[in-house]
SEZA-702533 format. One record per residue: residue in three letters; y, x negated, z negated of N, C-alpha, C in turn. Coordinates in steps of 0.001 Angstrom, whole numbers, m for minus. Layout:
BEGIN
> ALA  Y  X  Z  Y  X  Z  Y  X  Z
...
This chain:
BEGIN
> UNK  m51731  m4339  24344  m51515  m2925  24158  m51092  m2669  22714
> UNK  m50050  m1976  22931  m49493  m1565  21469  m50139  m628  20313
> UNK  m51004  m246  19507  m51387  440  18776  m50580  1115  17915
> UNK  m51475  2569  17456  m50745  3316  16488  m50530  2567  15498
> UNK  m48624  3092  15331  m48329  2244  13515  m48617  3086  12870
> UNK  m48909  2308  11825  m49688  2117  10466  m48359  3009  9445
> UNK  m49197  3327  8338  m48127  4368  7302  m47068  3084  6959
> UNK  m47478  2427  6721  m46789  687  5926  m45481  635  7520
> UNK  m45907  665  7960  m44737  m156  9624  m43919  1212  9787
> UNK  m44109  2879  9037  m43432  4104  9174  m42433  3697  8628
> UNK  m43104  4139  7294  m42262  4075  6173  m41438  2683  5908
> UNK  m42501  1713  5491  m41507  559  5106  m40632  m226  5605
> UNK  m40514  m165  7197  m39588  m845  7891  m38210  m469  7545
> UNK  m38382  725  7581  m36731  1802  7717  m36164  1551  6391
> UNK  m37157  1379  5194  m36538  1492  3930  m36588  m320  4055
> UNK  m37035  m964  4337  m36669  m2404  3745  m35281  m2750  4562
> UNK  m35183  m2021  6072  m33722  m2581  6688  m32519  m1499  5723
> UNK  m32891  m712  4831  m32079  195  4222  m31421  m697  3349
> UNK  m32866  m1663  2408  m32507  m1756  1284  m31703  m3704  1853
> UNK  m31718  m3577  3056  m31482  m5265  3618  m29574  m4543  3345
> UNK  m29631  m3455  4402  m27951  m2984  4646  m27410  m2775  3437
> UNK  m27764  m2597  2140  m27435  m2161  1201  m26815  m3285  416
> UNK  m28276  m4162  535  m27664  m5392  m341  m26285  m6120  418
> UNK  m26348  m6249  1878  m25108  m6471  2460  m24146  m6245  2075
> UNK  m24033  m4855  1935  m22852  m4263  1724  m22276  m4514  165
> UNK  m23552  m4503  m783  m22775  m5456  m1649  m22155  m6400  m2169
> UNK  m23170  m7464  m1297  m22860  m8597  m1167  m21174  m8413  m1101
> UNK  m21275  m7900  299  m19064  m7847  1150  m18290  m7428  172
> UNK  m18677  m6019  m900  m17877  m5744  m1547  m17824  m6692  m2547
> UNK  m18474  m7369  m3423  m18093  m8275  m4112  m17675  m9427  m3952
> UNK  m17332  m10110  m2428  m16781  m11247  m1862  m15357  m10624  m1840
> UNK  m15403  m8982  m1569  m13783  m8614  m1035  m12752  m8221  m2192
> UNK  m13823  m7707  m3167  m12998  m7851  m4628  m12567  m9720  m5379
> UNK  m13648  m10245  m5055  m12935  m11387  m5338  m11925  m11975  m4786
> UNK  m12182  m11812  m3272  m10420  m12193  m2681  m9278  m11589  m3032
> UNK  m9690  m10050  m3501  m8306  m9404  m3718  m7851  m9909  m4704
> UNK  m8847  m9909  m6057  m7891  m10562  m7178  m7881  m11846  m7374
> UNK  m8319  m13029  m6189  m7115  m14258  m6003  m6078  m13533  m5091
> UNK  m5721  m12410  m4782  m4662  m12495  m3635  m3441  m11236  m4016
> UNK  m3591  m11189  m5475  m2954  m10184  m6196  m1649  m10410  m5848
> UNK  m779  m9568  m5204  588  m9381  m4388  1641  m9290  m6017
> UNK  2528  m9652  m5876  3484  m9488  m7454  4268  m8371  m6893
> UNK  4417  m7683  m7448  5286  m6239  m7451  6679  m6895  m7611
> UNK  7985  m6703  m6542  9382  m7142  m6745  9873  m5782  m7712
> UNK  9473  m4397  m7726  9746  m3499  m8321  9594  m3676  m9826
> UNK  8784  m4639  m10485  8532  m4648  m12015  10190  m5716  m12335
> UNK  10876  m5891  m11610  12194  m7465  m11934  13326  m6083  m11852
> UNK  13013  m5254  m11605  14483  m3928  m10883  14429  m2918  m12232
> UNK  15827  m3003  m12427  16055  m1540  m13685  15589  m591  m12942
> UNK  15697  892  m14262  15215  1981  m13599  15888  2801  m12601
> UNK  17093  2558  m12683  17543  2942  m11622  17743  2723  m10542
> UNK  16861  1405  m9989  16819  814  m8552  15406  742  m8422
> UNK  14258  1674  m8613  13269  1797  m8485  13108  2984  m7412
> UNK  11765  2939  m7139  11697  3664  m6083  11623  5229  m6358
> UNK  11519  5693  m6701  11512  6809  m7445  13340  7165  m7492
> UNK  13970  7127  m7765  15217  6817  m8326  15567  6664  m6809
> UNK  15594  5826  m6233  16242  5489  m4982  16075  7102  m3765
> UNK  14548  7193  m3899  14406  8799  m2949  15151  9636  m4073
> UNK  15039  9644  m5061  15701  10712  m5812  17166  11287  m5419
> UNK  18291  9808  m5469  19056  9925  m5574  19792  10427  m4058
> UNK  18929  9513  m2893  18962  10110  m1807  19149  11265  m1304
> UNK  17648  11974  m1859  17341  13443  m1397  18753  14300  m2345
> UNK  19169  13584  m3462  20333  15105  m3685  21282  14913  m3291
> UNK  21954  13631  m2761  22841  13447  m1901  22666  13924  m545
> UNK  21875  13796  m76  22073  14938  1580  21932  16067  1423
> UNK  20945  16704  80  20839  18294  162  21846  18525  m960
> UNK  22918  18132  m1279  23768  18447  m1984  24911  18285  m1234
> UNK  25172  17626  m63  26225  17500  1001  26110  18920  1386
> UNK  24763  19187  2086  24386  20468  2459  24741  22090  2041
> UNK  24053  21398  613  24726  22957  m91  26309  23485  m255
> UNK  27131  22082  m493  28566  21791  m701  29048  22285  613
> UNK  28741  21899  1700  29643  22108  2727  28947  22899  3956
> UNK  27489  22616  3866  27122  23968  4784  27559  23445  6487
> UNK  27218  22394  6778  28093  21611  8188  27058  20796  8474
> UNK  26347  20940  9413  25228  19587  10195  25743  18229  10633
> UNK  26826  18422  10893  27548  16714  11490  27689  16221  10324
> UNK  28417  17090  9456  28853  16198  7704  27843  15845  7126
> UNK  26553  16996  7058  25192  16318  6264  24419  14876  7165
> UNK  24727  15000  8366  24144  13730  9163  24922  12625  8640
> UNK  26170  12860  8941  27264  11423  8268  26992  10934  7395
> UNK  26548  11794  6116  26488  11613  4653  24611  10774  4750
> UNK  23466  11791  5573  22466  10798  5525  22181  9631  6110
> UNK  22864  8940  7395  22680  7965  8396  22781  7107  7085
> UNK  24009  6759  6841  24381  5242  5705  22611  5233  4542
> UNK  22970  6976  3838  21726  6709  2663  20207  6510  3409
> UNK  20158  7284  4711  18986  6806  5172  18473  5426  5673
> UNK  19821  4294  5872  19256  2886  6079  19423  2556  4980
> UNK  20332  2545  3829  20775  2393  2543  18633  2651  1703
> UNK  18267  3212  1998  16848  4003  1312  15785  2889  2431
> UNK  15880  2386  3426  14729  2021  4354  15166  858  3672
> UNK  16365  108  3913  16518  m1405  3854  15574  m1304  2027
> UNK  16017  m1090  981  15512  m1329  m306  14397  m268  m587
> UNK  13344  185  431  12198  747  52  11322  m318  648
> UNK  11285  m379  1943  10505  m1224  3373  10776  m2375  3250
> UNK  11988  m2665  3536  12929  m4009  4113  12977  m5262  3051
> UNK  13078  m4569  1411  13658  m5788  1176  12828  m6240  m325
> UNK  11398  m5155  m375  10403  m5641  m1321  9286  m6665  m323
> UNK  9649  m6543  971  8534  m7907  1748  9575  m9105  1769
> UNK  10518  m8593  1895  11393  m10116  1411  11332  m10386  594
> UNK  11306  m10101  m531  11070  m10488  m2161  9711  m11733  m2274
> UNK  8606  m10741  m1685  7474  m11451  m1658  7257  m12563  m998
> UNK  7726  m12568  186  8009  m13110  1151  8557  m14707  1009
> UNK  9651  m14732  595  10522  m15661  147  9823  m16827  m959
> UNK  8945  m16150  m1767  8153  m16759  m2666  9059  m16738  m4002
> UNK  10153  m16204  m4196  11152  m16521  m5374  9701  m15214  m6438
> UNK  9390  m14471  m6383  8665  m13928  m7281  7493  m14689  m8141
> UNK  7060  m15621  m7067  6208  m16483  m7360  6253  m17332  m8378
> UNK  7756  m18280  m8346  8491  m18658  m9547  8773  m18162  m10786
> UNK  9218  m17191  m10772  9426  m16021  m11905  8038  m16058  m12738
> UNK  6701  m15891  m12151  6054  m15866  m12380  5058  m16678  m13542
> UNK  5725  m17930  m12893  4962  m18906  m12997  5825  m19755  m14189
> UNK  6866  m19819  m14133  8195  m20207  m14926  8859  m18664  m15890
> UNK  8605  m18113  m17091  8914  m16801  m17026  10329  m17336  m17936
């Protein structure tokens, strides 16, 4: 037969599995910070002038279609004008900084400066 718990089996169970989850969780975070910085990704954007940065690239984008826009005031012409800059903007935003990494040539650079 099970008996009434005790103040000790109230209280201290809940706080010792508190202080068990706690330390866990530190534990993970300091295993997951150490993997990150062995697993520090090299930026292909720090090897690119400023004007092929990302910043610069939406920049130049966005006033080229809303400047087609303002100029000519025509939905087919502003589409024409964004299709090219809109893969022109995906391929060298998305596309071609995981190739960089990818390839491992950053790695070299790196390592060889």
């Amino acid at each position: 037969m099970v008996g009434k718990p005790t103040i000790n089996q109230i209280f201290l169970n809940p706080c010792f599995a508190f202080l068990l989850s706690f330390h866990s969780c530190i534990h993970k975070h300091q295993i997951f910070n150490i993997k990150m910085s062995e697993q520090e990704t090299i930026s292909p954007w720090k090897y690119k002038p400023w004007w092929c940065q990302p910043w610069s690239i939406i920049l130049t984008s966005a006033t080229l279609i809303s400047g087609s826009w303002l100029i000519f005031k025509t939905v087919w012409l502003t589409v024409l004008v964004s299709i090219p800059l809109l893969i022109w903007m995906g391929f060298f935003l998305l596309i071609w900084p995981q190739m960089m990494i990818r390839s491992g040539v950053l790695d070299n650079v790196e390592k060889h400066p």
